[in-house]
C-alpha positions in Angstrom: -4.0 -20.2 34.1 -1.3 -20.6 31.7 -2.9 -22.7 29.5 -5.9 -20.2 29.3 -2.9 -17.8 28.1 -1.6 -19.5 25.7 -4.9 -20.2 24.1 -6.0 -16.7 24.2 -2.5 -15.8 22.7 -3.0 -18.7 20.0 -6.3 -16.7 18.6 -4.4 -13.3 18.8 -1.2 -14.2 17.1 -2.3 -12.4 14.3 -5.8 -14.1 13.0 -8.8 -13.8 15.5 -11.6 -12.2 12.7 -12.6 -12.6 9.1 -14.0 -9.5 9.0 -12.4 -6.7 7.5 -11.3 -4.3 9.9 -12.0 -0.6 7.2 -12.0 2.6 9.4 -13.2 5.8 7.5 -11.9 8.9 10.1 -12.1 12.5 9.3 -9.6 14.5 11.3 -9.9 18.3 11.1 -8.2 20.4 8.7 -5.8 22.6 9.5 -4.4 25.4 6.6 -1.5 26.8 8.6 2.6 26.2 8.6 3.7 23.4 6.5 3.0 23.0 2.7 1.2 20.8 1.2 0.4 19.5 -2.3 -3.4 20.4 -3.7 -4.8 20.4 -0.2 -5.4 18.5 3.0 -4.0 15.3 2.6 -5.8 12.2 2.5 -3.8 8.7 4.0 -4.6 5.2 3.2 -3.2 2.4 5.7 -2.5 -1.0 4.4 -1.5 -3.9 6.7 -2.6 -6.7 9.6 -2.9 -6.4 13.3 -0.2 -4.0 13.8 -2.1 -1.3 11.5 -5.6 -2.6 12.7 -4.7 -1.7 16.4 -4.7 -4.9 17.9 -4.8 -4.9 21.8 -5.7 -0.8 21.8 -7.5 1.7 21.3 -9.1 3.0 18.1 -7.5 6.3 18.6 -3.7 4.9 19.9 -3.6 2.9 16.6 0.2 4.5 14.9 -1.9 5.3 11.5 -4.2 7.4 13.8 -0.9 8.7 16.4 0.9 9.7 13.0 -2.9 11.6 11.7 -2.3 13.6 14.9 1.4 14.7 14.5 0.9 16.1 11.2 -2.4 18.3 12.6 0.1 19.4 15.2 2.6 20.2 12.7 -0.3 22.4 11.2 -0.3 19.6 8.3 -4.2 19.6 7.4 -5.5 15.6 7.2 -8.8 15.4 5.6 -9.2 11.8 5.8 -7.5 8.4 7.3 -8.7 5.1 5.9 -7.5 1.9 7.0 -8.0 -1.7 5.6 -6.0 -3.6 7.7 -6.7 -7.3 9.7 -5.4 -9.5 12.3 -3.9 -12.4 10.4 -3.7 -11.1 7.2 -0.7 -12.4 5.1 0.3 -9.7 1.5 -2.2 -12.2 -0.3 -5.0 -11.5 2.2 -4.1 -7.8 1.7 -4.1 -7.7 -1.6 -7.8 -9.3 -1.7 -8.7 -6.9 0.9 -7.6 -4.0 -0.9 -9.2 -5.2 -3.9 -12.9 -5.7 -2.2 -12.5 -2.5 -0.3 -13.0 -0.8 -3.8 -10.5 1.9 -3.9 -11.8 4.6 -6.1 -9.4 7.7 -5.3 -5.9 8.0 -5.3 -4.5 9.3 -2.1 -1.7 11.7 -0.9 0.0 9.0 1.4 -0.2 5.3 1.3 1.4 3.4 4.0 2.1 -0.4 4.2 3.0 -2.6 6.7 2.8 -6.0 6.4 4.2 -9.4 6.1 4.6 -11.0 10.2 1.7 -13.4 9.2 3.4 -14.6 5.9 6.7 -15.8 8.4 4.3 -16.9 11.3 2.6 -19.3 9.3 6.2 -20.8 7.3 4.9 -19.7 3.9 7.1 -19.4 1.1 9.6 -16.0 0.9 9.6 -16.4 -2.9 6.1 -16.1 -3.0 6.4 -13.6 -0.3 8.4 -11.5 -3.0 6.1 -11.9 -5.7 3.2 -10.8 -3.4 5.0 -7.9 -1.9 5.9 -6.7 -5.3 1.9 -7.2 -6.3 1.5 -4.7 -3.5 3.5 -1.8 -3.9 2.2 -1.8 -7.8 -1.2 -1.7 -5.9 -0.1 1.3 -4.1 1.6 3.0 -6.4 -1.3 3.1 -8.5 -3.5 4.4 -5.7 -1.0 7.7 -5.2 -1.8 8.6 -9.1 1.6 7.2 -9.5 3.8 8.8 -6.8 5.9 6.2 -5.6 7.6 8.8 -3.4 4.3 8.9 -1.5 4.6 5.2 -0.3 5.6 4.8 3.4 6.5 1.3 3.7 7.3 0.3 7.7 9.6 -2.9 7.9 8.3 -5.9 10.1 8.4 -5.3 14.3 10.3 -8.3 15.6 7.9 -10.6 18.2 10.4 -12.9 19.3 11.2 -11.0 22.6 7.5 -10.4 23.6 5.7 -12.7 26.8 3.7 -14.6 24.2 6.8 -16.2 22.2 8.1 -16.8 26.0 5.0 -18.6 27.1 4.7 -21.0 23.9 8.7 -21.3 24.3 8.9 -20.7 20.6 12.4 -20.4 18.9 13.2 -16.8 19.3 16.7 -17.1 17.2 14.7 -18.6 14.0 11.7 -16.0 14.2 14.4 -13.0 14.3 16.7 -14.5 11.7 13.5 -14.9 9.7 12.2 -11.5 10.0 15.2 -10.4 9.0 15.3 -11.8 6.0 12.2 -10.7 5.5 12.9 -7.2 6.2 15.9 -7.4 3.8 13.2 -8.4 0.9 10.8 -5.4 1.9 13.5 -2.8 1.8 15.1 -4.2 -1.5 11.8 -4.3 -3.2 10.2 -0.6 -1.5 14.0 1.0 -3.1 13.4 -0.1 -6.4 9.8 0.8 -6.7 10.9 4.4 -5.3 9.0 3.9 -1.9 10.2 4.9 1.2 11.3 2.6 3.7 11.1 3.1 7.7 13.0 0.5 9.9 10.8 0.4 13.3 12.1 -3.5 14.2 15.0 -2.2 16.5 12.5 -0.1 18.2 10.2 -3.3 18.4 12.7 -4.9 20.5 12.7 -2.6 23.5 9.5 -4.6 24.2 11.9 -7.2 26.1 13.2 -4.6 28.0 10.2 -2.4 29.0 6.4 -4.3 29.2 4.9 -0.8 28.7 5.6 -1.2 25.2 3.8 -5.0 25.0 -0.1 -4.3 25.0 -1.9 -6.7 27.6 -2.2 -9.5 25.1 1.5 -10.3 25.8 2.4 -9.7 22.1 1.0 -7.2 20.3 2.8 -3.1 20.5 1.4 -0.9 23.1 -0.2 2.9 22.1 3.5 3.8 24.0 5.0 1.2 21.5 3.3 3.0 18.7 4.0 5.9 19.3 7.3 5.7 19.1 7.5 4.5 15.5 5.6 7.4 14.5 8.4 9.6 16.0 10.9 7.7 14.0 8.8 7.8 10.8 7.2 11.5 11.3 10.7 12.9 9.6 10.3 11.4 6.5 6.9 11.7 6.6 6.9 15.5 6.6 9.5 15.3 3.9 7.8 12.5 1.4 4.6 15.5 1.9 6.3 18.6 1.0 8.5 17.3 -1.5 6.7 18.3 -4.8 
């Protein structure tokens, strides 16, 4: 049995498909309460399995959970896309973004990203470079509003079943995520972005399984919602802030 789990883990750490996981959702609009520039709001989603919804629903993915707090906030969403995929490091995002074949600029761009690049050991310099590629990606598709970039820093895995169960070193993966969180937040201030710290809230998955969906590592719809509560804030304020 536990071998079966590791195995199943092994493919869900963050790479199980090629394909590129692009949702298209229109959510209703809504005209009343807060303002916002020119009109509904349109939101792109850039990241890997944590943006793709590994382990639930299409609904309970956080892109989708934040779509919905802004409707309830009477702040009208015209569109969500997503281009997002397990196991997708910032050079697999930035190849995704390119073949998805942007064409519009869009009122929000989040980005969350970067779990696969220390999963894998790759190198942080490069790391840097890459992360820089990207927020000069998304700057350019908000028509040049780097105030309009929501950049999420990376959840920390180490205290979820499926680090337990391969008894890997849960010290070096959160030292490591640290430092790459350090690098996102430098780099997402001095483009002008805005950054969100949900990693402490990742780590009440060691207290509380809820938060762990049932593939032992990935975050919950629970989970997720409770970054958007931390995030909504700034959210509202990054939308009404013209």
């Amino acid at each position: 049995m536990k071998t079966t789990l590791v195995g199943l883990l092994v493919c869900l750490v963050f790479a199980c498909s090629e394909e590129l996981n692009e949702t298209n959702i229109i959510i209703g609009q809504n005209s009343q309460g807060v303002r916002v520039p020119n009109g509904p709001v349109n939101y792109l989603a850039l990241g890997d399995s944590y943006t793709a919804g590994e382990g639930v629903s299409g609904s309970e993915r956080w892109p989708l959970q934040l779509a919905d707090h802004l409707s309830a906030a009477a702040v009208p969403i015209s569109e969500v896309r997503i281009v997002a995929e397990s196991g997708w490091t910032t050079a697999d995002l930035i190849r995704g973004i390119t073949s998805a074949g942007i064409e519009k600029s869009y009122d929000l761009v989040s980005v969350l990203i970067g779990v696969n690049n220390q999963f894998r050991g790759f190198d942080v310099a490069l790391f840097r470079k890459e992360f820089q590629e990207l927020m000069e990606m998304s700057i350019s598709l908000t028509d040049g509003r780097s105030g309009r970039i929501l950049v999420l820093s990376i959840p920390d895995y180490s205290v979820t079943e499926y680090v337990q169960v391969l008894g890997l070193d849960q010290t070096r993966i959160r030292n490591e995520l640290t430092a790459y969180n350090e690098i996102i937040k430098e780099i997402s201030e001095d483009y002008g972005a805005v950054f969100c710290d949900i990693t402490s809230i990742s780590r009440m998955a060691g207290q509380y399984p809820e938060l762990t969906a049932q593939d032992g590592l990935h975050p919950s719809a629970a989970m997720y919602e409770k970054w958007v509560e931390a995030c909504y804030p700034t959210v509202i304020d990054q939308l009404t802030d013209d």
